[in-house]
RODO-778318 format. One record per residue: x, y, z of N, C-alpha, C in turn. Coordinates in steps of 0.05 Angstrom, whole numbers, plus 5000, padded with zeros to 4 digits. Layout:
BEGIN
n.xx,n.yy,n.zz,ca.xx,ca.yy,ca.zz,c.xx,c.yy,c.zz
X,Y,Z,X,Y,Z,X,Y,Z .
...
END
This chain:
BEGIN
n.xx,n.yy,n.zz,ca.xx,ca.yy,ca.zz,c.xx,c.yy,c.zz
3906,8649,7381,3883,8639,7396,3862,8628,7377 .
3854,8643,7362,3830,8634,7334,3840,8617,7325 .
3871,8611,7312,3882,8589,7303,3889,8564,7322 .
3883,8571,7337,3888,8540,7361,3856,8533,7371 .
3836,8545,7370,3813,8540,7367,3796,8521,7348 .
3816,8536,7322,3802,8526,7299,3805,8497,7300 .
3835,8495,7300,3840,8462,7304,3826,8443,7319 .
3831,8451,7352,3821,8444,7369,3780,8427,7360 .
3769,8453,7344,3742,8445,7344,3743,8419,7314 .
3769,8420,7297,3768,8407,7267,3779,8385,7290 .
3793,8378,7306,3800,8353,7315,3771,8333,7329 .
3762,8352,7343,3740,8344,7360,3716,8334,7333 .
3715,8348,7314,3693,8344,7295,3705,8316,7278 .
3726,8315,7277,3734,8293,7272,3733,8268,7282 .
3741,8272,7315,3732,8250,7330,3707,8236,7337 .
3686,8256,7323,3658,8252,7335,3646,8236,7312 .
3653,8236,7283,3658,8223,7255,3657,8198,7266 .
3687,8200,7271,3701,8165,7263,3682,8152,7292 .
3682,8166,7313,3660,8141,7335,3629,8144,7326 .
3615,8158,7318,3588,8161,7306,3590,8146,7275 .
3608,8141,7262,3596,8122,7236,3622,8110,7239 .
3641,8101,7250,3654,8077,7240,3646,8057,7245 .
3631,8049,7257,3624,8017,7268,3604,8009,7243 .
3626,7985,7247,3617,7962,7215,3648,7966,7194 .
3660,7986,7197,3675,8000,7173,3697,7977,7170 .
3706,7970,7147,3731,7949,7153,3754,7954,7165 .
3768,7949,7179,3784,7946,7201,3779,7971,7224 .
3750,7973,7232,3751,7994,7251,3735,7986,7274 .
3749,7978,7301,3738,7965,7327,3710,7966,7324 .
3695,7953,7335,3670,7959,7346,3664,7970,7368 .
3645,7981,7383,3646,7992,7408,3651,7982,7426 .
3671,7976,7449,3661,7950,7465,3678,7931,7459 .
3695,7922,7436,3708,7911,7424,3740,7913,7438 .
3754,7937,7445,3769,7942,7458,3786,7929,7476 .
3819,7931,7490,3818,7925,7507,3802,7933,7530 .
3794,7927,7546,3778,7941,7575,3757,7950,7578 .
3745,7957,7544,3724,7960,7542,3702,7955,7562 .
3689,7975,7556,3653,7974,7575,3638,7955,7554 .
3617,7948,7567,3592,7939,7549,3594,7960,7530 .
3583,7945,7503,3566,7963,7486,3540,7978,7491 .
3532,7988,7470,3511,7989,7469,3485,7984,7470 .
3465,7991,7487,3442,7970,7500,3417,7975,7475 .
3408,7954,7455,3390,7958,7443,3366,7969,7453 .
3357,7958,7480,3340,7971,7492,3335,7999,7507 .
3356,8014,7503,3353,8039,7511,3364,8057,7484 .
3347,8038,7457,3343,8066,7447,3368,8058,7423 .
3382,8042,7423,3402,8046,7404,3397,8015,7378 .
3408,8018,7360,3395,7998,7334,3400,7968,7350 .
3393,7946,7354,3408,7922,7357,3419,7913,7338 .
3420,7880,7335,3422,7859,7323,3407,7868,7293 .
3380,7861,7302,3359,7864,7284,3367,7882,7259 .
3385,7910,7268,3375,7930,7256,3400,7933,7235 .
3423,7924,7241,3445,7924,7226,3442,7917,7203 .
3456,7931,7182,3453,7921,7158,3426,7930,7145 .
3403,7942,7162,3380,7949,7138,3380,7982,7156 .
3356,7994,7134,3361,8020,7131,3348,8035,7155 .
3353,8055,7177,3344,8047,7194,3307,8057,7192 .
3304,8069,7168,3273,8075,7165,3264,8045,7168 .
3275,8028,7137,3265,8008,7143,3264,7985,7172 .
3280,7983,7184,3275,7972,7211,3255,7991,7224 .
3251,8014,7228,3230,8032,7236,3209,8018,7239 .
3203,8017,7203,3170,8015,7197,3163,7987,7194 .
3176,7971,7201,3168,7940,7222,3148,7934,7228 .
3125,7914,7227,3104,7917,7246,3113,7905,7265 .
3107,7908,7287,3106,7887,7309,3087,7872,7316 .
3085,7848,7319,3063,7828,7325,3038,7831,7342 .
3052,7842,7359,3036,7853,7386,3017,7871,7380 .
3029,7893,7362,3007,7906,7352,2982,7895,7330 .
2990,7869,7315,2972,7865,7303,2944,7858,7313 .
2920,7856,7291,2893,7856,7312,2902,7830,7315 .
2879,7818,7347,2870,7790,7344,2852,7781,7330 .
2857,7753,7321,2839,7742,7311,2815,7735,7322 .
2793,7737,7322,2767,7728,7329,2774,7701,7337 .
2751,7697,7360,2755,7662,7363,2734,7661,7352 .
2745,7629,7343,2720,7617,7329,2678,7609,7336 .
2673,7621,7328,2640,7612,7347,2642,7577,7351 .
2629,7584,7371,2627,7556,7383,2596,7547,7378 .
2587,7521,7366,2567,7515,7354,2544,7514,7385 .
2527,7514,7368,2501,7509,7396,2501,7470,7405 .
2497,7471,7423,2484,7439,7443,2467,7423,7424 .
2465,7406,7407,2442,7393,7395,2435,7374,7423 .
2418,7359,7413,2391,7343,7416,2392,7311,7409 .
2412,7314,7387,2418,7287,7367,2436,7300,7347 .
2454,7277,7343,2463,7285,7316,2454,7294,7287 .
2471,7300,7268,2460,7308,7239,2470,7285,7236 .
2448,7269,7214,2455,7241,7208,2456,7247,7170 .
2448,7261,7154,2444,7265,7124,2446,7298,7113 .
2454,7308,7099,2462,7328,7086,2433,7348,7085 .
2436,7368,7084,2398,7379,7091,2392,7387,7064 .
2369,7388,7060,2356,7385,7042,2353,7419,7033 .
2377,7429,7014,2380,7443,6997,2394,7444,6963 .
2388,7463,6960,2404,7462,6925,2437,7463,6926 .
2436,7450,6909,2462,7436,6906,2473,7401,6921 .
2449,7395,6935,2456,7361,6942,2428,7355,6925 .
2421,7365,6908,2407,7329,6898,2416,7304,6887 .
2439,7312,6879,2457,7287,6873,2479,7290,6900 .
2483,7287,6910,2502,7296,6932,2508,7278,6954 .
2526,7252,6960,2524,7238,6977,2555,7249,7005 .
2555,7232,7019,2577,7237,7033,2592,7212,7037 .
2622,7207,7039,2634,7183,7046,2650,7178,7079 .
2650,7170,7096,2656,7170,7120,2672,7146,7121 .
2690,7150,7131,2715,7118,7142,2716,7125,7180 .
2705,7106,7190,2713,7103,7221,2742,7082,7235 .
2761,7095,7252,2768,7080,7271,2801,7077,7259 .
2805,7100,7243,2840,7092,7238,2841,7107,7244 .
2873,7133,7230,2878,7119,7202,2892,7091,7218 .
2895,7064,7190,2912,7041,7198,2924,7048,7169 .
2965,7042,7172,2970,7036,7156,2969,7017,7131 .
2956,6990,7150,2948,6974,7127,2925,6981,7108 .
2903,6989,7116,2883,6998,7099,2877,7028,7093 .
2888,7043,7107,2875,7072,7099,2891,7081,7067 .
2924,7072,7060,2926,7083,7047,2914,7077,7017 .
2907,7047,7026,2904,7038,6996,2862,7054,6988 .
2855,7060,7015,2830,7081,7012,2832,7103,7000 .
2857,7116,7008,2859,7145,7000,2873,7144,6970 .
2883,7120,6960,2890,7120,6931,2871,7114,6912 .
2845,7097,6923,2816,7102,6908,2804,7124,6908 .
2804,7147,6935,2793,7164,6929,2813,7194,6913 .
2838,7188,6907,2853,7200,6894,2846,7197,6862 .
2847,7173,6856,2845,7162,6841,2817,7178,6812 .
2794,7178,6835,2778,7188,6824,2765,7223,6831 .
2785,7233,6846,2781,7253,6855,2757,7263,6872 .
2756,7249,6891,2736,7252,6916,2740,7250,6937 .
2735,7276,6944,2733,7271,6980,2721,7259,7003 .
2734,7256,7024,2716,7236,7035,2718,7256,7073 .
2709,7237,7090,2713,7242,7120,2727,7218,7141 .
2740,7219,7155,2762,7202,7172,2757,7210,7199 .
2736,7187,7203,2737,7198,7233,2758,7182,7248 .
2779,7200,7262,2803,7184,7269,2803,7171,7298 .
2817,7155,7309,2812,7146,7334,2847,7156,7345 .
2844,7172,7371,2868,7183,7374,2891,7170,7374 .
2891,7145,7390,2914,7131,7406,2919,7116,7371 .
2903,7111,7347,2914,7110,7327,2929,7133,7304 .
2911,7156,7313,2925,7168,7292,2956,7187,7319 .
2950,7185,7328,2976,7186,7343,3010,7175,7333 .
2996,7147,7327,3022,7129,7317,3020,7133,7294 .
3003,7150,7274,3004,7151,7244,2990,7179,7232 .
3014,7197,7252,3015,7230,7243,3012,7234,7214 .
3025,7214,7196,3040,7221,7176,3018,7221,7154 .
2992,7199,7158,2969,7190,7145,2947,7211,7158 .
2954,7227,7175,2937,7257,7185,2938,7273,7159 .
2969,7279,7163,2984,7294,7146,2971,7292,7115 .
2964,7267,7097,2956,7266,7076,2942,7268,7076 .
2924,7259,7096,2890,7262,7086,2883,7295,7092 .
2896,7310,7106,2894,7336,7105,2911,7354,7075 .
2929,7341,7067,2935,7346,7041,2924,7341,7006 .
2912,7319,7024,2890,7315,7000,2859,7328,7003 .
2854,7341,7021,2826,7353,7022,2808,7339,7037 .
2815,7319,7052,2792,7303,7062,2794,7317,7091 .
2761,7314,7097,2764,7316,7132,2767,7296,7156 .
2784,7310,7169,2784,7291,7192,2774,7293,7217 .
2755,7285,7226,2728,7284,7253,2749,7267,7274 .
2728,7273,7294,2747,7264,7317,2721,7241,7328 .
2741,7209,7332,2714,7199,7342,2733,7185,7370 .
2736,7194,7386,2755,7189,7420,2788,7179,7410 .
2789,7170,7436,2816,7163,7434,2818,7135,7436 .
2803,7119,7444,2804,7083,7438,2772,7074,7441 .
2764,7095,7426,2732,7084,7414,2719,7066,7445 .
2711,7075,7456,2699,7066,7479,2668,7076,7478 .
2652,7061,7496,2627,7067,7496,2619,7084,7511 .
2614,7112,7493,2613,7130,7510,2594,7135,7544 .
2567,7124,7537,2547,7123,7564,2565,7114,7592 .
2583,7093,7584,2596,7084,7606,2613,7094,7622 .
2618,7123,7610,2645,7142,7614,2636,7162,7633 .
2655,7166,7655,2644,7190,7668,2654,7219,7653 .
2647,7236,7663,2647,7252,7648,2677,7270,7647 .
2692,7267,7660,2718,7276,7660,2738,7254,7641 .
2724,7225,7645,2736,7211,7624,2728,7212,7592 .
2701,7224,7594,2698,7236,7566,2714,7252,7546 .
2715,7276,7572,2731,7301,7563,2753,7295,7556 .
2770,7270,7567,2802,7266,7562,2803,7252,7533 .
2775,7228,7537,2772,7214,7512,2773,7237,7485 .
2758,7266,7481,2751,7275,7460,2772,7298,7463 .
2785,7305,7485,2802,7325,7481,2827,7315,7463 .
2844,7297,7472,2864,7285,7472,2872,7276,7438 .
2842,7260,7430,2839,7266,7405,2847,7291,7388 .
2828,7311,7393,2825,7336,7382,2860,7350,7380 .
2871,7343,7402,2899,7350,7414,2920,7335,7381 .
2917,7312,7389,2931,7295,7368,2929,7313,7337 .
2907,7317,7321,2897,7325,7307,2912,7352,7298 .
2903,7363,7319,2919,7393,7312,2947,7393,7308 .
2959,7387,7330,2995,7384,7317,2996,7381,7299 .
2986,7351,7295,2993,7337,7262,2985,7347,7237 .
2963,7369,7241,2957,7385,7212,2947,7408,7225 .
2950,7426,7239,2946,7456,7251,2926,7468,7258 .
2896,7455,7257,2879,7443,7256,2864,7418,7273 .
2835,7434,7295,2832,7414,7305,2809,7408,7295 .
2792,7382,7297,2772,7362,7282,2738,7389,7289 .
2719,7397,7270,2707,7415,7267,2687,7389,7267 .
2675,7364,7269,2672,7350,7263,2672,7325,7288 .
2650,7306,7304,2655,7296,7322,2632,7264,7316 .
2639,7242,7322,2628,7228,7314,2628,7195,7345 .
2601,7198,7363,2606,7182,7379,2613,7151,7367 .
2627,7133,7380,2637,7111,7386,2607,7100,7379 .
2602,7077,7359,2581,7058,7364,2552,7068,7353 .
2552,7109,7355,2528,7115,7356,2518,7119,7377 .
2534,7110,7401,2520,7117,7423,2526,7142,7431 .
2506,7163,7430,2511,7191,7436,2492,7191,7466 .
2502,7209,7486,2489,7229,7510,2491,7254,7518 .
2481,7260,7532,2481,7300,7530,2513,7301,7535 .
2527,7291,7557,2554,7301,7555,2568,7304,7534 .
2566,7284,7511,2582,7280,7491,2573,7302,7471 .
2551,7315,7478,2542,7339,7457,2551,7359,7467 .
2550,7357,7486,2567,7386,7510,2591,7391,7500 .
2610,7362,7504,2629,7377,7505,2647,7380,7480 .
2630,7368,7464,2640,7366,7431,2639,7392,7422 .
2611,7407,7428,2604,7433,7421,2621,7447,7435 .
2636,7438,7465,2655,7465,7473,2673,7461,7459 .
2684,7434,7438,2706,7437,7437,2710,7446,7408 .
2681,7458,7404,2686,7468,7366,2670,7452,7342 .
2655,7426,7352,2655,7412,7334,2625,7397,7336 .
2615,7410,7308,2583,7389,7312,2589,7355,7305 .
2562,7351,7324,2560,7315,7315,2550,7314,7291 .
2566,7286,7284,2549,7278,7254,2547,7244,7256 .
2524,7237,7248,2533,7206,7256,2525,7194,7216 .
2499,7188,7205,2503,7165,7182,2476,7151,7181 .
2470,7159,7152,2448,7148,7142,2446,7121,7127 .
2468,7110,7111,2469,7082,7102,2505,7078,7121 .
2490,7041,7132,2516,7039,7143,2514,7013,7128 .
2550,7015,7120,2554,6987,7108,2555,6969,7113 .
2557,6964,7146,2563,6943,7158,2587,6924,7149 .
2613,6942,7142,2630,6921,7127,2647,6918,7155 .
2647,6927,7184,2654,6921,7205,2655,6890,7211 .
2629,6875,7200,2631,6852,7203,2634,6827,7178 .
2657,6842,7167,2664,6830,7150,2646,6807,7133 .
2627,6820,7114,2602,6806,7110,2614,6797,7078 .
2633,6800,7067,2650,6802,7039,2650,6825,7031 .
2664,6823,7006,2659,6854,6982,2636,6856,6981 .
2624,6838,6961,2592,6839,6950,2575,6848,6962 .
2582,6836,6988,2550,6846,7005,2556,6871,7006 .
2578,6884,7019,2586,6910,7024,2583,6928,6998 .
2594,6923,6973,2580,6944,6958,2544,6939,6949 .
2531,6923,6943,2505,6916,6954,2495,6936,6950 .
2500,6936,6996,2486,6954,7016,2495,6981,7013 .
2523,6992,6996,2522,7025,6995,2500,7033,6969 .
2507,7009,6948,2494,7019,6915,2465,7015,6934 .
2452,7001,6934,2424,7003,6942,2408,7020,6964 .
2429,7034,6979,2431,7057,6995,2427,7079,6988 .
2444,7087,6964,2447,7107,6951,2427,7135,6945 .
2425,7147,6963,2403,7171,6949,2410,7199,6954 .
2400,7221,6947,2407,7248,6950,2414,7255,6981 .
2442,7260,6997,2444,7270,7019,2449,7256,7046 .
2457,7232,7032,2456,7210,7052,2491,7208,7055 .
2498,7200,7081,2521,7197,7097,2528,7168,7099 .
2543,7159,7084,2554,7127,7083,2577,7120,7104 .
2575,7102,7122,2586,7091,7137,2609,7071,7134 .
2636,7073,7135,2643,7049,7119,2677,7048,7153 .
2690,7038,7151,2717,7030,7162,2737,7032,7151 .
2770,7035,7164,2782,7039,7149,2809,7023,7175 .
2796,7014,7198,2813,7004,7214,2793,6990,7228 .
2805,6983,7259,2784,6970,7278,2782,6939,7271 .
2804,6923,7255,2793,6893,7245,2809,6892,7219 .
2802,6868,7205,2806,6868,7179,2799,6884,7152 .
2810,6903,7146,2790,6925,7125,2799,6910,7100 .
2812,6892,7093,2814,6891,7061,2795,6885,7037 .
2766,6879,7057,2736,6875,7045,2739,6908,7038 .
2731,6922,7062,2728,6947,7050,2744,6967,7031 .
2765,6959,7029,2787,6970,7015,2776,6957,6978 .
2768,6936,6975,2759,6920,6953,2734,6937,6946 .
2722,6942,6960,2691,6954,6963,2691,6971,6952 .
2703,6992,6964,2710,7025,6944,2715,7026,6911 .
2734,7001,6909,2745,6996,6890,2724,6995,6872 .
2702,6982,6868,2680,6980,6861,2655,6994,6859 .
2647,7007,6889,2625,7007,6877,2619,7049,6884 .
2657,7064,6883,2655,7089,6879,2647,7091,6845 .
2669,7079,6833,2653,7093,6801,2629,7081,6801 .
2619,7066,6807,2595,7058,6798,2572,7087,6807 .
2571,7088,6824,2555,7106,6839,2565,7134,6831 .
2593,7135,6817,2601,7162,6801,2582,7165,6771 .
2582,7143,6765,2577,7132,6739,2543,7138,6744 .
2527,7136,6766,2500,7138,6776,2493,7172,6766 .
2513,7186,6774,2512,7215,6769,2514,7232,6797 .
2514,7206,6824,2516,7222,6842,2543,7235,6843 .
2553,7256,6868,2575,7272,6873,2581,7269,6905 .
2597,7251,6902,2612,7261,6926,2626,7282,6946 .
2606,7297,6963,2622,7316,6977,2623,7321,7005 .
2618,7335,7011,2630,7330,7041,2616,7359,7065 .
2596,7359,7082,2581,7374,7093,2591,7401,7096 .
2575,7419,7105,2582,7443,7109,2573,7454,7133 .
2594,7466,7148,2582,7473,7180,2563,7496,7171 .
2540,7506,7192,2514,7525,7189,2528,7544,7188 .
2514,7562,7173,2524,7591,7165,2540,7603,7197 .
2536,7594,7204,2520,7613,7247,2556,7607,7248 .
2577,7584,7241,2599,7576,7244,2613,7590,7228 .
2602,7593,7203,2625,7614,7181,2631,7644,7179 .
2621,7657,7199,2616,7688,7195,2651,7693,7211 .
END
């Protein structure tokens, strides 16, 4: 009797072995695997899945899971101005300090040969993009977010804003903002009306959507294709501590302005000013 016991419990302890750790073993079924077999094993009630095979099971344990991580804060949303910021404010560190702005692309014909002057000499600049263009030229998002420049959102086919009702606003500056982010993960912090013509909606809803106005203190007027000359001119003689330069980079013929840069950035490097590029109010960075 003790000796037919003994067995009995060494067979059973054996059987309980080979189904509790053979699975994985080389040539030994899997659970489930069988003819006629039942389902396996349900990860969700408790047993290792997919996931867990092959690592240790502490380590699958101590996993975080996403869910548990904190959330991130949303970002503050700026207050309603009054008018735009048109020049850099008057603190230390802009006395030499200008800003460079391109409106109304990107266009493949002219933006790139912009962003190889401002490569060139290592300066950043601002792109305020027009959606329904940078739409068709993700790829010129993509660089100018790789090279450090910012990109502002100025609508989606540059329309005058007063004339817009206000749901066509929203589509105008959303849609933009929309484009933007896919294309670099990132939506425009940065909002710039059509023309200059700003109204309370367009401050409204710029501010809901994250992003102060900025409009420009020397404009080049190279929109109307006045030549090179005149166009660098009007930036060199513009030129002073904190001021916001207006220039194009689509919207028409840009190869005046493309010539322009060419010219009269070192010069104005060579002046001692610094090219950089604004900073949202503290109230945005916390």
């Amino acid at each position: 009797m003790l000796l037919r016991t003994a067995v009995f419990l060494g067979v059973a302890a054996a059987a309980g072995l080979v189904t509790s750790g053979g699975e994985g073993l080389p040539g030994t079924p899997a659970p489930g695997s069988g003819p006629g077999a039942g389902p396996g094993p349900n990860p969700a009630a408790g047993a290792p899945g997919a996931l867990s095979r092959g690592l240790p099971e502490k380590a699958y344990r101590l996993r975080p899971m996403t869910a548990e991580a904190p959330a991130r804060p949303p970002a503050a949303k700026p207050a309603v101005r009054t008018r735009p910021i048109e020049a850099l404010p008057a603190e230390a560190g802009t006395a030499s300090a200008m800003v460079l702005t391109f409106d109304d692309g990107p266009d493949p014909r002219y933006t790139p040969g912009i962003l190889d002057v401002l490569a060139r000499y290592g300066v950043r600049a601002m792109f305020f993009v027009c959606g329904e263009m940078a739409d068709e030229n993700r790829d010129l998002l993509r660089r100018m977010a790789a090279e450090g420049h910012v990109i502002g959102n100025h609508t989606w086919t540059h329309p005058l804003i007063p004339k817009l009702s206000r749901p066509a606003l929203v589509s105008e500056i959303g849609r933009t903002s929309d484009v933007v982010r896919q294309a670099v993960g990132e939506a425009p912090v940065w909002f710039r009306a059509p023309y200059g013509a700003w109204n309370r909606a367009a401050f409204e809803i710029g501010a809901e959507l994250g992003m102060e106005p900025l409009a420009w203190t020397v404009d080049s007027l190279d929109w109307t294709e006045p030549g090179t000359t005149a166009i660098v001119s009007r930036i060199l003689k513009g030129a002073a501590p904190g001021v916001v330069v207006l220039s194009h980079d689509a919207g028409g013929d840009r190869s005046q302005s493309v010539r322009a840069i060419e010219s009269y950035l070192p010069q104005l490097l060579a002046r001692g000013y610094r090219m950089t590029l604004p900073v949202l109010p503290a109230a945005r960075m916390r």
